[in-house]
N, C-alpha and C positions, 0 to 999 in steps of 0.2 A: 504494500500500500504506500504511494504516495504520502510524503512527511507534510503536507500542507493540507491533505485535504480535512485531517481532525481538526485543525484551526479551522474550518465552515462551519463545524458544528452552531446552529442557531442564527446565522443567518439565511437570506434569500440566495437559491442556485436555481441553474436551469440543467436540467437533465435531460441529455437526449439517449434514448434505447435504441434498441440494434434494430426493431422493428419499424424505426422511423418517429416516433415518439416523442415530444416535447412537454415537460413537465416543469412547472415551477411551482416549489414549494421553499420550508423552511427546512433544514436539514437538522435533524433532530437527533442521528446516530450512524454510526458508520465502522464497521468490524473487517478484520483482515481481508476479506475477500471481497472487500467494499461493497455486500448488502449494507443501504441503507434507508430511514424510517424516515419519510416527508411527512410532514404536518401542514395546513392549509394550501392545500395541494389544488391548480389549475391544468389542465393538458389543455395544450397550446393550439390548436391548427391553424394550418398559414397555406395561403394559396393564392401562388400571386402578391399581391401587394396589398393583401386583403388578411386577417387574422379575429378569431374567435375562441371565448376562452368557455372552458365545461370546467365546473366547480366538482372535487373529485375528493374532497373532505386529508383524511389522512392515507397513507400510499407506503408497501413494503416493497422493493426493488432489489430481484438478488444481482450480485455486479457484472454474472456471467451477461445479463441483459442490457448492462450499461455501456453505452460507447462513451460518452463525456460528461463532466460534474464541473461546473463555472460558476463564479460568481455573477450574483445580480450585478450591475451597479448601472450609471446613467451612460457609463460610454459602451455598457455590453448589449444594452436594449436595441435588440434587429428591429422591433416594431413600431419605432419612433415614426419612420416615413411612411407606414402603411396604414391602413382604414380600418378600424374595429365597426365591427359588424358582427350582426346578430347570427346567433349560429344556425340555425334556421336558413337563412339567407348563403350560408358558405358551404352546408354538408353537403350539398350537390355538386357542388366544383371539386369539393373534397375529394368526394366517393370515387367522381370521375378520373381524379387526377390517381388516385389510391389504383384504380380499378387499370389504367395505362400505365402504370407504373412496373402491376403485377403482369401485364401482359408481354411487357419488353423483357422481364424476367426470364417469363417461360420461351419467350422466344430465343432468349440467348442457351438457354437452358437444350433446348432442342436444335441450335444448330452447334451447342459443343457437341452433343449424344453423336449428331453425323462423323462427328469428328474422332469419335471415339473416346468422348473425355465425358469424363462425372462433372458436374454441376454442384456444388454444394452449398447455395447460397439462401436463402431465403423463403425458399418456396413452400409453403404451407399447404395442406393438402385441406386444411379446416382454414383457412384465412377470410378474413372479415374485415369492416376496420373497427 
């Protein structure tokens, strides 16, 4: 584990997961294998220049799912230029964009196969968003 990241402990972080996942909470605990416990917890979607937050209360995250752990502050805010909007209004772009995202997947997926190479990337056989 990284020597900085127990210094987060109680403040604001933005956590993104290996699924594509934006989360901002309070970081409340964090153990060698950086599972850690978020308290007022928001997941983020952003599509485009457009962003909506779901209120997600408190949140366990083991680390094997975490790709990065940042601090809040005013120079790390990606959503300063972009338009809050109602989530309503965004899950359709969302889905859509979620939905071609999964589709480029599988297609890369099936022109390694011709190639005779495994794929191991991502692809859920139960995938949602």
């Amino acid at each position: 584990m990284t020597q900085r990241l127990p210094e987060l402990v109680d403040y604001q972080v933005y956590v993104d997961t290996r699924d594509g996942k934006l989360y901002i909470g309070t970081l409340r605990s964090i153990d060698e294998n950086v599972n850690i416990i978020l308290e007022a917890v928001i997941q983020r979607l952003i599509v485009k220049n457009k962003f909506a937050d779901i209120p997600v209360g408190s949140l366990f995250l083991r680390g094997d799912s975490i790709c990065t752990i940042s601090y809040v502050s005013s120079q790390t805010d990606i959503t300063k230029k972009m338009e809050r909007v109602e989530l309503g209004d965004l899950i359709e772009d969302y889905t859509a964009e979620r939905t071609r995202e999964k589709q480029n997947e599988i297609r890369l997926a099936e022109h390694l196969a011709e190639k005779g190479l495994i794929y191991e990337g991502q692809i859920d056989p139960q995938w949602s968003i």
